[in-house]
N, C-alpha and C positions, 0 to 999 in steps of 0.2 A: 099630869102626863110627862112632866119636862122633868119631874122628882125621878119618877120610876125611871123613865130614857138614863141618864146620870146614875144612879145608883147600878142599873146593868152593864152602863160601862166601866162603871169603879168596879165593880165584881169582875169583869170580863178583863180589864186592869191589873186585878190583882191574881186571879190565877195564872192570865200569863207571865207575872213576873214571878211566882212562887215554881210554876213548871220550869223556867232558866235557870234559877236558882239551885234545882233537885238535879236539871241536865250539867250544870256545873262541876257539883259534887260527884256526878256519878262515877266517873272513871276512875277514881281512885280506889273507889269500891270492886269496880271490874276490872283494876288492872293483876289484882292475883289471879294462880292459872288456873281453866277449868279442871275440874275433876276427869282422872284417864278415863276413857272407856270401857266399860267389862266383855270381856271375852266371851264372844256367842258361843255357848257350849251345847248349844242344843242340837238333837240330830234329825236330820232329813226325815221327811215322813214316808217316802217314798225313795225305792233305788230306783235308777233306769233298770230297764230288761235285756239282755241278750239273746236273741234267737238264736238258734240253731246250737249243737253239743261245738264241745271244745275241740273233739276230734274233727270236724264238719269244718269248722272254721279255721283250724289250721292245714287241712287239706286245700282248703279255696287259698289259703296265703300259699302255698306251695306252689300249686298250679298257675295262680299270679305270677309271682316269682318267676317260675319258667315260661312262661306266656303261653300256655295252654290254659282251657276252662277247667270244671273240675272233670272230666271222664279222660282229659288225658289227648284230647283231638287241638290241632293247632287253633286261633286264634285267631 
């Protein structure tokens, strides 16, 4: 029992000094730059919607504008 105890901790021993070891070295390895980014070139799957024609919608910015609704009655 006292063999197997002893030889788990020599094992348990030696990979933590071999994990220090690799944490050691590593930064040298990571200190070149990451590689850039690529460019999402992909396109939406979907647009938003706009209600209402263009004519419709720039009469309601009008009437805004003048602080009337759209038929033209104050406000």
């Amino acid at each position: 029992m006292k063999k197997t105890l002893a030889s788990i901790i020599a094992a348990a021993f030696a990979l933590a000094s071999v994990s220090v070891f690799a944490q050691a070295s590593a930064p040298e390895a990571s200190a070149a730059a990451p590689a850039p980014m690529k460019a999402d070139k992909s396109k939406p799957k979907h647009t938003l919607k706009t209600h209402g024609t263009k004519k419709g919608m720039a009469k309601a910015a009008a009437a805004s504008a003048a602080g009337t609704n759209d038929k033209g009655a104050a406000q």
